[in-house]
C-alpha positions in Angstrom: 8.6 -38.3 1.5 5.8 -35.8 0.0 5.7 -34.7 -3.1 6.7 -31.1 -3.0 5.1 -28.4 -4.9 6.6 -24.7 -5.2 3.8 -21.6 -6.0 5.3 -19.1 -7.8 4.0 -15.2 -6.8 5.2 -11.6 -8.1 2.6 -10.0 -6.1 2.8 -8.2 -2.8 2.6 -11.1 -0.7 0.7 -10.5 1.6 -1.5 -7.9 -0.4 -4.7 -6.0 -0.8 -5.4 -7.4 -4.2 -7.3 -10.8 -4.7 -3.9 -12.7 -6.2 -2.1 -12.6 -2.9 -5.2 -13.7 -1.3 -5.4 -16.5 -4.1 -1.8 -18.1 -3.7 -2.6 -18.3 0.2 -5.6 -20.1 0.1 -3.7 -22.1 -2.9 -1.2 -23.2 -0.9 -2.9 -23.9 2.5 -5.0 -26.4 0.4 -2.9 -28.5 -1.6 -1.0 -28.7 1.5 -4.2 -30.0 2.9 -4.0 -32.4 0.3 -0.6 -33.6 1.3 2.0 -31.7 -0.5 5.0 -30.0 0.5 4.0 -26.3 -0.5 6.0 -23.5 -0.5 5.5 -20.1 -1.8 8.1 -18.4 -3.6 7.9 -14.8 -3.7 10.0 -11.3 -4.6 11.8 -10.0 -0.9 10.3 -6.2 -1.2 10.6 -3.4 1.1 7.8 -3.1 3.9 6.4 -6.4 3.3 6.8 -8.9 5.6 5.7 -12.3 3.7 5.5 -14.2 7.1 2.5 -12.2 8.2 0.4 -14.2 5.6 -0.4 -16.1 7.7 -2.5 -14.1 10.2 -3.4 -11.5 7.3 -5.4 -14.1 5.6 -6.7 -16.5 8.3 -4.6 -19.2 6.8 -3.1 -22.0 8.7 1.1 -22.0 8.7 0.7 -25.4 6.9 3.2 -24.3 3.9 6.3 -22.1 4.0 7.3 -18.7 2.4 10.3 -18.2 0.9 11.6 -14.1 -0.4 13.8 -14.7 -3.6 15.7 -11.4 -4.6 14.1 -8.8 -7.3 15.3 -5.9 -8.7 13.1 -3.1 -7.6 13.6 0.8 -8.7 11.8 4.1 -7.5 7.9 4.0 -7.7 8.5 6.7 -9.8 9.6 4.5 -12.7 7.0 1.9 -12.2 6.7 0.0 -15.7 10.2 -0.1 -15.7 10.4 -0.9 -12.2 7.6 -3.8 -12.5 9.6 -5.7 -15.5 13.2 -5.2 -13.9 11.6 -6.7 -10.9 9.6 -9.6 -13.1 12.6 -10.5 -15.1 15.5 -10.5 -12.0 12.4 -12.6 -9.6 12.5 -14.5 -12.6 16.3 -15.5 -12.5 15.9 -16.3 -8.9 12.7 -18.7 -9.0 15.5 -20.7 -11.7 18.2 -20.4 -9.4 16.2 -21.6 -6.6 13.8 -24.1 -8.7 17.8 -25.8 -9.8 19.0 -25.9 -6.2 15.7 -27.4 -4.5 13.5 -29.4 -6.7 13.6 -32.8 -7.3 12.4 -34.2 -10.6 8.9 -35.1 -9.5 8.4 -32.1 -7.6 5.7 -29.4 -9.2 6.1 -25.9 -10.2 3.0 -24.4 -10.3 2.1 -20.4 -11.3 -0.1 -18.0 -12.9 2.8 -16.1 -13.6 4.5 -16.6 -17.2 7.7 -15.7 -17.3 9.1 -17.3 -13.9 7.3 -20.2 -14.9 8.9 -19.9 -18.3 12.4 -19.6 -16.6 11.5 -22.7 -14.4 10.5 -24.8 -17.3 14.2 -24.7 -18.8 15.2 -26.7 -15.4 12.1 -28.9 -14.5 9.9 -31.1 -16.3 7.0 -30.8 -14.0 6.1 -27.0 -14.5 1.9 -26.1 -14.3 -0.1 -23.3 -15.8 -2.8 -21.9 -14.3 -4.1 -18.8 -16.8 -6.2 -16.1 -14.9 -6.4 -13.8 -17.3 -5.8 -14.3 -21.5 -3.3 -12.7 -23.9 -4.3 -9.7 -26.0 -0.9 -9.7 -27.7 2.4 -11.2 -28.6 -0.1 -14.8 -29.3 2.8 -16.7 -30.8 5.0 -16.0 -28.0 2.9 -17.2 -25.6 1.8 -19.9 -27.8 5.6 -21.3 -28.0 5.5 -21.0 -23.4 2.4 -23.1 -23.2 4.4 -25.8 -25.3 6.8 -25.3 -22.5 5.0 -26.5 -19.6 3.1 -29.8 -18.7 -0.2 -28.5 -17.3 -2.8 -25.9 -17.8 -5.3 -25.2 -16.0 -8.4 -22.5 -17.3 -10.9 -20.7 -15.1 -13.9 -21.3 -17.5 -15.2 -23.3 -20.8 -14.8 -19.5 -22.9 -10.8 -19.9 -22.4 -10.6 -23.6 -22.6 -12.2 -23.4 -26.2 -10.3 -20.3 -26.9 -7.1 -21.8 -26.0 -7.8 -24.7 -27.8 -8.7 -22.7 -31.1 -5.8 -20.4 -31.0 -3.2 -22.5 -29.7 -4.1 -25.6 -30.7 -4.1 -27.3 -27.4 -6.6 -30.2 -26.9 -9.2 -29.3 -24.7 -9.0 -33.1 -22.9 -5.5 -31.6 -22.0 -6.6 -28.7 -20.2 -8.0 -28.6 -16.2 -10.9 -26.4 -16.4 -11.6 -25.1 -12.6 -13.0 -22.1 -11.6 -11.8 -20.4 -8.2 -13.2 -21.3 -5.0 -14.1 -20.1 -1.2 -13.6 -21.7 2.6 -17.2 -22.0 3.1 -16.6 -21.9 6.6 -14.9 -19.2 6.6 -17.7 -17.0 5.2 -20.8 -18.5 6.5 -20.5 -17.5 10.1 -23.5 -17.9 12.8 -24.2 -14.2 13.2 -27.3 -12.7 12.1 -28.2 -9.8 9.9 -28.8 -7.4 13.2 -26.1 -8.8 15.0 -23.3 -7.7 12.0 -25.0 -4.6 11.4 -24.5 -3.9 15.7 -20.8 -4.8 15.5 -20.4 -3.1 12.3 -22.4 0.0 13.1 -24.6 -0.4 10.2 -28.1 1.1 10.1 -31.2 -1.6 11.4 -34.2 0.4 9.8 -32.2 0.6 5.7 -32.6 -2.4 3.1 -28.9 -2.8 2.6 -26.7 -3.4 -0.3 -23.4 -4.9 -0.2 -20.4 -4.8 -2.7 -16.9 -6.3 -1.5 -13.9 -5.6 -3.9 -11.8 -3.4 -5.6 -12.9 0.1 -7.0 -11.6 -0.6 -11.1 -14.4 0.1 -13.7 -14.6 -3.0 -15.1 -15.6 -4.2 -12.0 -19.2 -2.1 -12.5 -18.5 -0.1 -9.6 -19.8 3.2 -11.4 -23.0 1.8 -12.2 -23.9 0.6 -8.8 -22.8 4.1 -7.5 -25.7 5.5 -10.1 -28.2 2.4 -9.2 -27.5 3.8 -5.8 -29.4 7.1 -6.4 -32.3 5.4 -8.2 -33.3 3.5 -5.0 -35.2 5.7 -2.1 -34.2 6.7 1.0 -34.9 3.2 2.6 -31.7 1.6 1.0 -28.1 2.1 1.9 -25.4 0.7 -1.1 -22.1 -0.5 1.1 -19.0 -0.6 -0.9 -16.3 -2.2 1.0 -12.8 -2.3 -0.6 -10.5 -0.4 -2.7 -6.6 0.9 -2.4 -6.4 4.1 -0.7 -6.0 6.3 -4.4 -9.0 4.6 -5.6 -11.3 5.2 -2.6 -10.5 9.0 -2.6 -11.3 9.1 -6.3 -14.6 7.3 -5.9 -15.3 9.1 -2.8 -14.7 12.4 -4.6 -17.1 11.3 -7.7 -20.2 9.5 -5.0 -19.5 10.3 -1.5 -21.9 13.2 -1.5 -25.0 10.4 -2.3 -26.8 9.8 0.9 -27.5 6.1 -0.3 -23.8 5.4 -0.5 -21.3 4.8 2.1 -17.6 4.3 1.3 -15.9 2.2 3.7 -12.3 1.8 2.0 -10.1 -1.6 2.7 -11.0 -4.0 5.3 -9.6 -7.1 6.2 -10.4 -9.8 4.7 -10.8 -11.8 8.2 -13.5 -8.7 8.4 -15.4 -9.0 5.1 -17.7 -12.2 6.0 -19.1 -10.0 8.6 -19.6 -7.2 5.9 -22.0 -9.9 3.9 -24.0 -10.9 6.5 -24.7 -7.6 7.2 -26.2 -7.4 3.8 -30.2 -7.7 2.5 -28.5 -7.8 -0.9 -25.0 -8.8 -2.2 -24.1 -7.0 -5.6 -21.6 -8.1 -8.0 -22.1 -5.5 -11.5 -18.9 -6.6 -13.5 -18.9 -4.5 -16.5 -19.5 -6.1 -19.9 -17.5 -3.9 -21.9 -14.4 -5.3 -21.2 -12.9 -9.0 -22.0 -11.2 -9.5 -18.6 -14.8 -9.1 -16.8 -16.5 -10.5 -19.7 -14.3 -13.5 -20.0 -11.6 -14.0 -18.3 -12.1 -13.7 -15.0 -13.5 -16.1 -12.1 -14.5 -13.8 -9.7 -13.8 -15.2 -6.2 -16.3 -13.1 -5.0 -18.8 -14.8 -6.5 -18.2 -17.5 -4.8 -17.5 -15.7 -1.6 -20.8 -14.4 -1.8 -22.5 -17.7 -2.1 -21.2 -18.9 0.9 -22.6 -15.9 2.8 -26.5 -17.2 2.5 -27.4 -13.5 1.1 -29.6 -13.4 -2.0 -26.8 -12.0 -5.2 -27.7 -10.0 -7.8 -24.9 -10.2 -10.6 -24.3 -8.9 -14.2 -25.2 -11.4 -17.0 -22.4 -12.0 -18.7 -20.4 -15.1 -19.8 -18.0 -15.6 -16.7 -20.7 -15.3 -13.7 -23.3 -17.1 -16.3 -20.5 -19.7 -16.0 -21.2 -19.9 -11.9 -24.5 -19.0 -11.7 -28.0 -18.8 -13.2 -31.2 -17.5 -12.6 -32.0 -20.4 -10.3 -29.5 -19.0 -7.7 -29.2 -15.4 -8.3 -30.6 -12.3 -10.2 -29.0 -11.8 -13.0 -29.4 -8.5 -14.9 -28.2 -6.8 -17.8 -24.5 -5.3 -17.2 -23.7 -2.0 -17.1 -27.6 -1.2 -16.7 -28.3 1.2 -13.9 -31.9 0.7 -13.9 -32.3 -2.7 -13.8 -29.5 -3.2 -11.3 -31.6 -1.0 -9.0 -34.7 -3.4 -9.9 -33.5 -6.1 -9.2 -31.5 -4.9 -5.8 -35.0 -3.5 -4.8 -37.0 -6.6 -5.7 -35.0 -8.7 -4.0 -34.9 -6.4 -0.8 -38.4 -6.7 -0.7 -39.0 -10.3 -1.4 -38.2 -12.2 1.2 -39.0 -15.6 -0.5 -37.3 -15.5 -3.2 -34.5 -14.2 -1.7 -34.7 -17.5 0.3 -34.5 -19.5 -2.3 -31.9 -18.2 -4.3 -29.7 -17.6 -0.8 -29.9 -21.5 -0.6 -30.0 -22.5 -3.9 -26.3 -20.8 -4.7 -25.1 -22.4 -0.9 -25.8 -25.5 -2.1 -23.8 -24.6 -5.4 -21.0 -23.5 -4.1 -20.3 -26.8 -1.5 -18.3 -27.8 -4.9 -16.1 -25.2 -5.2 -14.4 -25.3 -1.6 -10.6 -24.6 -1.8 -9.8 -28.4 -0.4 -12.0 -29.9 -3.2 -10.1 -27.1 -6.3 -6.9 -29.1 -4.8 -7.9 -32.4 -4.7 -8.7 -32.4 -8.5 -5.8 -30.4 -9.6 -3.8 -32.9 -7.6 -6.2 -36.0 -9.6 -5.3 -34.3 -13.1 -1.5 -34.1 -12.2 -1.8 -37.8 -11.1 -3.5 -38.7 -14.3 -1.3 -37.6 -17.4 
């Protein structure tokens, strides 16, 4: 019989937002690996959690299970969001009680369901995507609570290990990961830019993701008008309030067009399409600083396009100037240079292209698995 393993997920599932995209591609791999997966997420209006599936391209290899949460009016949403955390909560225990066996895994970035399903199995893991910013001792006491923890980068597996006193030999440090084949398809530059109705006579700049400013959004928008007419800066992504906003602040720059939310089945063809792939995380904040792993990084290595990407600790973590240009964040001007060098240079866009392919063949989803699964196996 397989070991079973049950992913716990608040989000919307499936969603716009890179979490929902995360537990999918979590689950279809350590099923790969041989587990039993199945997601556990909250039953919410409008959302059909069987559609996963198709939405993300992933194969039906693990099931979905909707556990009750309490949701009010969107009017009330931070009371809303914890009525709903704390009730999906009491389910994942009342479901984790009535299904698990004792070597079975409960495994979620998501504290206090995990929390909940620690008082009733032995086996719970810890993956930490972002890092507290209050209430330390509280969280310190729920990492003595569960067996595993896994960190995105070595900034959070030193910090952990300073604050909370947690070795670093018992910590899994993984960043996130891509389906390489999912991203580097056989089309060509012209042939996406045809299907996409792109422009074939612009240098082209791509960004994929989600509009918030500490993503660097705002200055890429003002690199934008600092490059001539021959350039085009693509952003592709965003929720729908987002998109208007940005749309309302850039969309009058004829060097920017505003695509809003695509597919995610779409976005590899959005890359391709690219002379340029931009990621200009902002350095002012800790979450872009720090915390996060940004699957788009890795996305974007698997698209053969040359990257330029903000300097900072979490891409420095990925990447260095042997495989992309790295520039100072939050820089307009030298975001613009470095999109326009590289737009220009063939050659060394060449190099870096392959240099960051051949990077990122170790950081395929089935491979993230297949160690998490060794660490589990080893302690």
């Amino acid at each position: 019989m397989k070991r079973r393993l049950f992913l716990i997920f608040h989000g919307r599932f499936p969603g716009e937002k890179a979490a929902s995209l995360f537990a999918a591609k979590s689950a279809e791999s350590f099923a790969d690996a041989g587990l039993d997966v199945t997601i556990l997420v909250p039953r919410r209006a409008g959302v059909d959690s069987q559609s996963a599936y198709e939405y993300f391209g992933v194969k039906k290899n693990f099931s979905v299970v909707e556990l009750d949460a309490t949701e009010l009016s969107s009017v009330w949403k931070k009371i809303s969001f914890w009525l709903s955390y704390r009730s999906f909560a009491k389910s994942v225990k009342a479901y984790i009680v009535a299904h698990a066996g004792p070597d079975d895994i409960v495994y979620s970035n998501e504290t206090l369901p995990l929390l909940a399903a620690s008082s009733v199995s032995a086996n719970t893991f810890y993956e930490m995507h972002d890092f507290p910013e209050s209430k330390l001792a509280l969280f310190g006491r729920f990492l003595k609570k569960v067996r595993w923890v896994l960190v995105h980068n070595t900034w959070k597996r030193d910090k952990v290990a300073e604050m909370f006193g947690i070795s670093p030999d018992a910590m899994l440090c993984e960043p996130n990961a891509v389906d390489i084949a999912q991203f580097d398809i056989s089309m060509s530059k012209e042939e996406a830019r045809r299907e996409l109705g792109l422009p074939m006579d612009k240098k082209i700049a791509v960004y994929t993701g989600h509009l918030y400013g500490w993503k660097g959004v705002d200055t890429l928008a003002k690199a934008a008008d600092m490059l001539s007419d021959d350039f085009v800066v693509v952003f592709v992504g965003g929720t729908p309030a987002d998109m208007a906003a940005f749309r309302a602040k850039y969309g009058a720059s004829k060097r920017i067009m505003i695509t809003g939310h695509k597919k995610h089945a779409e976005i590899p063809i959005w890359q391709k399409a690219a002379d340029v792939l931009v990621l200009p995380n902002s350095g002012k904040e800790a979450i872009s600083l720090y915390y996060t792993s940004p699957m788009k990084l890795f996305e974007y290595m698997a698209s053969r396009r040359p990257i330029v990407a903000s300097d900072i600790p979490s891409i420095r973590e990925i990447v260095d100037g042997s495989c992309a240009s790295l520039v100072l964040a939050d820089d307009a001007k030298a975001l613009a240079a470095a999109i326009r060098e590289l737009a220009n240079d063939a050659g060394k866009s060449a190099t870096l292209s392959a240099a960051a392919f051949q990077k990122v063949s170790d950081h395929t989803w089935d491979k993230r698995a297949s160690r998490i699964i060794d660490f589990v196996e080893k302690r």
